[in-house]
VOGU-3710 file (C-alpha; in Angstrom, 3 decimals, decimal comma):
1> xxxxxxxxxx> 20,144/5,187/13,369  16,882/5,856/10,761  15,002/2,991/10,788  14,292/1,907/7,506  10,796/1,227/5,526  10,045/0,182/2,217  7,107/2,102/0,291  5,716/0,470/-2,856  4,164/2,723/-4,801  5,847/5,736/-3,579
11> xxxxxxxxxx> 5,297/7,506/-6,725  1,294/7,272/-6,326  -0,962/9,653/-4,155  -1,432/7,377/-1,237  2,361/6,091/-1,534  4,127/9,644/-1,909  1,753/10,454/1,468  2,966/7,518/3,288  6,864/8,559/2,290  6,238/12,034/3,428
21> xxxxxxxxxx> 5,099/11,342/6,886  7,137/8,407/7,401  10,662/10,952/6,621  8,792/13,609/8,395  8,612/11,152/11,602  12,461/9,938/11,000  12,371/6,763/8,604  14,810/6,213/6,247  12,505/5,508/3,315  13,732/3,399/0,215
31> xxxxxxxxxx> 10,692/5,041/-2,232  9,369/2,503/-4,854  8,821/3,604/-8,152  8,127/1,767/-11,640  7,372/4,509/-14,339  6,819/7,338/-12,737  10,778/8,791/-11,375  10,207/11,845/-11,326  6,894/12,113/-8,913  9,445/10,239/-5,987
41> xxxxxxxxxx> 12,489/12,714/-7,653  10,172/15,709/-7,294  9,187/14,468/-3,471  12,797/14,298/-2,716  13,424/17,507/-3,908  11,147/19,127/-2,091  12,043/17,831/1,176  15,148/18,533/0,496  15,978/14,769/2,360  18,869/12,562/1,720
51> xxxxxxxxxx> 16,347/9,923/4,086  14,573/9,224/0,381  16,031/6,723/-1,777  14,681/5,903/-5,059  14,391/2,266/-5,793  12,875/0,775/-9,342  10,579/-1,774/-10,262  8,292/-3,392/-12,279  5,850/-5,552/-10,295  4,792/-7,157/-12,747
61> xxxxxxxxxx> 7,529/-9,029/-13,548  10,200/-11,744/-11,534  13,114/-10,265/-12,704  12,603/-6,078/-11,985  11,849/-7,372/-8,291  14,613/-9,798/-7,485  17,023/-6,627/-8,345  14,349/-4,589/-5,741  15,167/-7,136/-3,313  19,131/-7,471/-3,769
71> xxxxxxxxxx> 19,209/-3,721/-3,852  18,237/-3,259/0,281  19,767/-5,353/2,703  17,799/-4,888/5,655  13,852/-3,376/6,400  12,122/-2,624/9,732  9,107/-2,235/7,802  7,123/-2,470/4,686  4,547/-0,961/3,294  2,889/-2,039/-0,384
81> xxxxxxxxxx> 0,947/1,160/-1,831  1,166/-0,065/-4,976  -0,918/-1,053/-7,990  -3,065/0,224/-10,088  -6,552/-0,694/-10,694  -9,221/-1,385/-13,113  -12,981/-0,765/-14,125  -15,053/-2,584/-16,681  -17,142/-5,991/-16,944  -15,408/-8,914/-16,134
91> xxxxxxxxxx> -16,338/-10,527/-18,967  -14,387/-7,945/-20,684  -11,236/-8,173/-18,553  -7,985/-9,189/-20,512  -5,581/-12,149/-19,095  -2,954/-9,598/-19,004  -4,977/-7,316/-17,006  -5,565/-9,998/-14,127  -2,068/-10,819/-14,488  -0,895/-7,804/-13,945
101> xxxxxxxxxx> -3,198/-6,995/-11,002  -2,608/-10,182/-9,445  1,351/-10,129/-9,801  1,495/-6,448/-8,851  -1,035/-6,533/-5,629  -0,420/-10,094/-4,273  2,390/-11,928/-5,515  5,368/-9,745/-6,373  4,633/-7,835/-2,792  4,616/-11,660/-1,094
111> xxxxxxxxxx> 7,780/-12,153/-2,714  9,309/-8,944/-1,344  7,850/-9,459/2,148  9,547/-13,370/2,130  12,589/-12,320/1,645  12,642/-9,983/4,209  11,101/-12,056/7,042  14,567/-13,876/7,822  16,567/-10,799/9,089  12,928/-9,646/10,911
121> xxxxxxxxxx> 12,514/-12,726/12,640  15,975/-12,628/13,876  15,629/-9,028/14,890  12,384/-9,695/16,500  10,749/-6,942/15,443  8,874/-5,401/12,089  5,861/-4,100/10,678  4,224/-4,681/7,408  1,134/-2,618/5,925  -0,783/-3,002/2,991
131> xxxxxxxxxx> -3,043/-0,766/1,794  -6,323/-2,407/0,453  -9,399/-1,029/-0,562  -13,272/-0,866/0,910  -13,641/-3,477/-2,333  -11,470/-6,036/-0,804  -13,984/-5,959/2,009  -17,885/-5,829/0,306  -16,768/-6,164/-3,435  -17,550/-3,719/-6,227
141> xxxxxxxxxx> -18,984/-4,397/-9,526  -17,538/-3,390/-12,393  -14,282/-3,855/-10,667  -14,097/-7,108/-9,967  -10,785/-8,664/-10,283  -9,751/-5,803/-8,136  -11,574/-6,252/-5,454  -10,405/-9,767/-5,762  -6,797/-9,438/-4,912  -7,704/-6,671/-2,223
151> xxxxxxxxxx> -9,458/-8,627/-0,655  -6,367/-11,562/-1,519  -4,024/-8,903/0,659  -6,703/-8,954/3,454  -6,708/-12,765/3,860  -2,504/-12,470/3,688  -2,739/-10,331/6,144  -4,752/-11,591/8,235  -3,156/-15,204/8,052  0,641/-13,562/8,147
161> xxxxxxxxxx> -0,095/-11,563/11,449  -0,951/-14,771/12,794  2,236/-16,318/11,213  4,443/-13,336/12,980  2,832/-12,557/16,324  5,421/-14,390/18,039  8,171/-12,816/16,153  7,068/-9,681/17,265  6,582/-8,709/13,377  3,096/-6,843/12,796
171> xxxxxxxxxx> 0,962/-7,353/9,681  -1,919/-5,158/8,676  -4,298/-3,497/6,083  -5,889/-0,424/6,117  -8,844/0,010/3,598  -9,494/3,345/1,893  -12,751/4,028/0,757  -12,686/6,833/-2,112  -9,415/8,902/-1,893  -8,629/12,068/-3,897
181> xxxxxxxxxx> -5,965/10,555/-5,885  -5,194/9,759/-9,299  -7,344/6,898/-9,419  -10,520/8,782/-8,668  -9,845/11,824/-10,631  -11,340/10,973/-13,751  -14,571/10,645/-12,466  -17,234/13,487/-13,628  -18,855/15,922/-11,928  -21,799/13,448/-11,779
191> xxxxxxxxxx> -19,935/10,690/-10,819  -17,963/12,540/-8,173  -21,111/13,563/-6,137  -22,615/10,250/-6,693  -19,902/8,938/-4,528  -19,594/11,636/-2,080  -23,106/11,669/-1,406  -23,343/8,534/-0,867  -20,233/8,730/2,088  -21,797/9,504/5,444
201> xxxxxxxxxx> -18,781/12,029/6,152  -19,500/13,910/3,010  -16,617/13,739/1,194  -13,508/11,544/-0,242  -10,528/11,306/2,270  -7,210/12,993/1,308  -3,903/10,682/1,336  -2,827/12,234/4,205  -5,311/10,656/5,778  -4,271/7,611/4,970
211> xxxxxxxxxx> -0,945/7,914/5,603  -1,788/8,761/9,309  -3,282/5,599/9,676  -0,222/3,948/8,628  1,910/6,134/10,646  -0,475/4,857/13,315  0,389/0,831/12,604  3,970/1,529/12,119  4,522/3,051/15,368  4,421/1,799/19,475
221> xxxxxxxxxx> 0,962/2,647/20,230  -0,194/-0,122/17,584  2,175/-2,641/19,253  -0,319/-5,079/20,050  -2,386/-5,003/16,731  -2,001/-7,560/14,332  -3,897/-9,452/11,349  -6,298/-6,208/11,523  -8,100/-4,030/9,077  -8,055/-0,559/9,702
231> xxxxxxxx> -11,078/1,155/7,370  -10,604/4,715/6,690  -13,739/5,322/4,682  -15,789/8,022/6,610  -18,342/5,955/7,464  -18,943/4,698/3,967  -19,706/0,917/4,245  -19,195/1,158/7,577
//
């Protein structure tokens, strides 16, 4: 039997990576979407897998994830790819906007993950990734709320492994520096070599890249890692 993994944020870069490789390596993956149907529809399609299930939520809210949670019974793993971000001044940052990134990064996820642990515990065995960011570990200005509650997942993770070592239940983050994803797309030409310059390996990572890391924490050769960050970031902030 599949095991089975829960990907928030399937319908992102980074998340429709992770669900890729994780059906490609024999997961059953429930695929978490909130607007965006069609980008987990289309990734179904084209693997032409019945081991993708779409799932719907809205993270931002109690109610959308409480049906998320009712929906699956059991998980062997977990991994949150979800959230979006946000750029400007803080003193120009809306409530809602920290709201929203706090509820959709931190506490919805932690609310998912709890009501999992249970059936884990008994089990003995899980695994539980988030993906962060290089800003949850040095900070970025201009995006400061967000590197706030990345660097909020880091500290849960780092305080959960310690939580779930003896349950045999595996928590970790792996930190993305710049990724060629939706989120980094708008940047200009200027902009874009700005960054890359400035990233000893020359360039952004792809998600695949990512998702190998994951791949990496999910599986038996990372069976005695726990409350870790893995930084995929080629050398940038190293």
């Amino acid at each position: 039997m599949s095991k089975k993994v829960l990907v928030l944020g399937a319908s992102g870069g980074i998340g429709s990576a992770v669900a890729k490789r994780l059906v490609e390596e024999g997961w059953l993956v429930y695929a978490h979407y909130n607007k965006n149907k069609d980008a987990v529809l289309s990734l179904k399609k084209s693997m032409s897998s019945s081991s993708i299930i779409p799932v719907q939520a809205d993270l931002c809210t109690t109610d959308s994830t409480n049906s998320l949670i009712d929906s699956i019974k059991t998980l062997d793993a977990i991994v949150h790819a979800g959230g979006g971000g946000y750029e400007g001044l803080l003193e120009n940052t809306p409530d809602n906007v920290m709201d929203e990134l706090w509820s959709s990064h931190v506490f919805q996820p932690a609310r998912i993950i709890r009501s999992f642990l249970p059936s884990m515990r008994k089990g003995h065995s899980g695994s539980i990734v988030f993906i962060s960011s290089i800003w949850g570990q040095t900070g970025a200005s201009n995006e400061v709320i967000y590197s706030a509650v990345k660097g909020a997942q880091i500290a849960f993770v780092k305080a959960l492994g310690k939580e779930l070592a003896l349950s045999q239940i595996s928590v970790n983050a792996v930190a993305p520096g710049a990724v060629e994803t939706s989120m980094t797309r708008h940047y200009d030409e200027f902009d874009r070599n700005a960054i890359t310059d400035s990233i000893p390996a020359g360039r952004m990572a792809a998600p695949e890249e990512v998702a190998g890391a994951v791949s990496f924490l999910l599986g038996k050769d990372s069976s005695y890692i726990t409350s870790q960050v893995l930084s995929v970031n080629g050398g940038w902030h190293a």
